[in-house]
N, C-alpha and C positions, 0 to 999 in steps of 0.2 A: 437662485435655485440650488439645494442642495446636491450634490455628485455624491454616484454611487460607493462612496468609502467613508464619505459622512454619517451616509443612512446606514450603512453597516456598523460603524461605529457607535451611534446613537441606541443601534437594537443592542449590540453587544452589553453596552452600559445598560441599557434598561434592559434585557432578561436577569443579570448577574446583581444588579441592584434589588430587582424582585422575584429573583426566583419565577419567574412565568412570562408568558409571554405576553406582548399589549394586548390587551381585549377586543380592538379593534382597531385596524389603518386607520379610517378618521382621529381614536383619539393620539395613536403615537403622531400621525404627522403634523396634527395643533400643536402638540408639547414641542415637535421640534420646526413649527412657523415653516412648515411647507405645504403645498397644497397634494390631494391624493394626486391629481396630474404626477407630478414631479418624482412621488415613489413609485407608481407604478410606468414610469419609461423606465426604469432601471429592475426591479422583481415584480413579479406576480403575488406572490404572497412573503410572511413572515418568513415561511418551510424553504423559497426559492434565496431567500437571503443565507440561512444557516449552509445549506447546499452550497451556496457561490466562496464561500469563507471559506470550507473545507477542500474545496476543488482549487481554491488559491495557494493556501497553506501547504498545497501537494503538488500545484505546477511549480512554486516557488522552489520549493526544494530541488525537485528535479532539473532545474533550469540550473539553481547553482551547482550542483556538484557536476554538470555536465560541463563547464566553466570553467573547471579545477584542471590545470596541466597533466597533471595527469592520468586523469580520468580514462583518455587511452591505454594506459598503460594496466592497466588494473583487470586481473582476472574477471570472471562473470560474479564471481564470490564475493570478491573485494568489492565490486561495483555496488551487491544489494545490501551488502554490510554497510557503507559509506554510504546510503541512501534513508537506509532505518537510522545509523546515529542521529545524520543531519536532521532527519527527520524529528525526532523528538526533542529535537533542539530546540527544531522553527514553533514545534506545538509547545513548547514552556511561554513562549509570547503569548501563548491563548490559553494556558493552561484553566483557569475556572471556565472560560467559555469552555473548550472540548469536554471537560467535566459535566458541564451542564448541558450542553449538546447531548452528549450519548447517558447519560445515566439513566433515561427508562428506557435502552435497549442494551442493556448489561445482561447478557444470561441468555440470549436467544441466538439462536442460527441462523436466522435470515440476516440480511444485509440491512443494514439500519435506511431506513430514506435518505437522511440529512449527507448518506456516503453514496448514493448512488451515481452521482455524477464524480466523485474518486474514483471509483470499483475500474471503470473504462481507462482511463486516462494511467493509474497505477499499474493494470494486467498489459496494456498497451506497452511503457515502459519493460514492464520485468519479462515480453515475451522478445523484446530487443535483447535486452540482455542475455537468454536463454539464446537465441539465436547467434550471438557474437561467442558463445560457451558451446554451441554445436560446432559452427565453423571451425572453431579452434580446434577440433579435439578434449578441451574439458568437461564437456556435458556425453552422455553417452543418448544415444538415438535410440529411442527404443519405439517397437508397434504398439501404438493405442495408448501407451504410456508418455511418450516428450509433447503429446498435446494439452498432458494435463499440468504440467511441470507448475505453468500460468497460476493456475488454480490452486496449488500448492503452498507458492508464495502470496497469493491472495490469503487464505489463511492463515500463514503467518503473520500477516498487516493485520489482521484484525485481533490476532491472540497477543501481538507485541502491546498496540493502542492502546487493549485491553488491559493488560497486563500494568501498564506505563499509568493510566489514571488509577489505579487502584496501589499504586506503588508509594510507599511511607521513607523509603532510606534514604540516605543521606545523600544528597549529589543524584539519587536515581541511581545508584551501583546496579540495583538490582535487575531495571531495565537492562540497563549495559550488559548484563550478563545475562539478560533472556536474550537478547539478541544474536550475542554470540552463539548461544549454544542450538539457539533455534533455528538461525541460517546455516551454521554448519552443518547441523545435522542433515536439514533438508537437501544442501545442498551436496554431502555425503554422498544419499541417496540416489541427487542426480548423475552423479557421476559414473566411472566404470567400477566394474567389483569382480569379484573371483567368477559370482555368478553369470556376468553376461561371458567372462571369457571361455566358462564350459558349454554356455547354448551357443557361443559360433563355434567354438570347436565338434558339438553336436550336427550344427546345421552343417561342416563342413564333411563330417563324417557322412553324413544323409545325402549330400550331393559328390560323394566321391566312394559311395558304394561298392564299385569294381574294384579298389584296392583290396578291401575284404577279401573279396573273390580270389584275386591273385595269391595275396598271401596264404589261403587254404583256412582261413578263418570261419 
């Protein structure tokens, strides 16, 4: 009986061999002399295999850098920087499959299927990180806004991925440098600025009103 890294294996080579998917369970599991029993203990469909690959290729990552000495020691910043390198590292092992995976949901805003079981497990992540970045002091709290922080860096995942399959230079420089520029910035953002320190100063004016008073203001 074939195990589930076989049958993945097997799909991988046969979509990238022909560009499409098997026509049908019956015929992939003849070619690869197993019975439909035997794939379906393991997927539901072809869709559940591409989904379990990518939900792999993102627990993986996340598991090793969290393994790294010092992984503790690392800002909220440094943690989702060293998460995206690693990250496209693990995807050059798959890089035609992710190619072929995502190329008819290039250019839309919804969340592709084949990432729906990523989307939880990566915002799950980056809302740890975010939280370890409040604690500290380097994330700034904001209302109605540090809930979305999550969401933030979900769109970066998908404009880096993005970005990274459609990328021609040498080594990927040019990823490496969307990342940098894309996490900083974002993370910029997250941080404190001129402007939050004039709305507490505001809020503190607001709740301390009587000075006004006193001083004949």
């Amino acid at each position: 009986m074939a195990t589930a890294q076989q049958i993945r294996k097997a799909y991988i080579d046969y979509v990238l061999t022909n560009n499409e998917k098997p026509k049908t369970v019956y015929s992939f599991v003849k070619k690869l002399k197993i019975t439909e029993a035997d794939f379906y203990q393991f997927h539901s469909s072809f869709e559940s295999i591409e989904k379990a690959i990518w939900f792999e290729l993102t627990f993986e990552t996340i598991s090793r850098i969290k393994e790294q000495e010092v992984w503790l020691q690392y800002t909220s910043r440094e943690k989702m920087l060293s998460f995206f390198y690693s990250y496209l590292e693990n995807l050059k092992n798959e890089r035609s499959f992710v190619i072929y995976s995502l190329k008819n949901y290039r250019g839309k805003f919804s969340t592709p299927d084949v990432l729906s079981g990523v989307k939880p497990i990566f915002e799950n992540f980056a809302q740890e990180i975010i939280d370890d970045g409040l604690e500290s002091g380097e994330l700034a709290e904001r209302k109605f806004l540090t809930k979305r922080y999550k969401d933030a860096l979900w769109i970066q995942f998908a404009f880096i991925v993005n970005f990274w399959i459609n990328d021609d230079s040498d080594g990927f420089e040019k990823s490496d440098e969307a990342i940098e520029k894309g996490i900083n910035v974002t993370f910029d953002l997250f941080q404190h600025s001129p402007i939050d320190n004039l709305i507490d100063y505001g809020k503190f004016l607001s709740r301390n009103g009587k000075f006004k008073e006193n001083m004949g203001l």
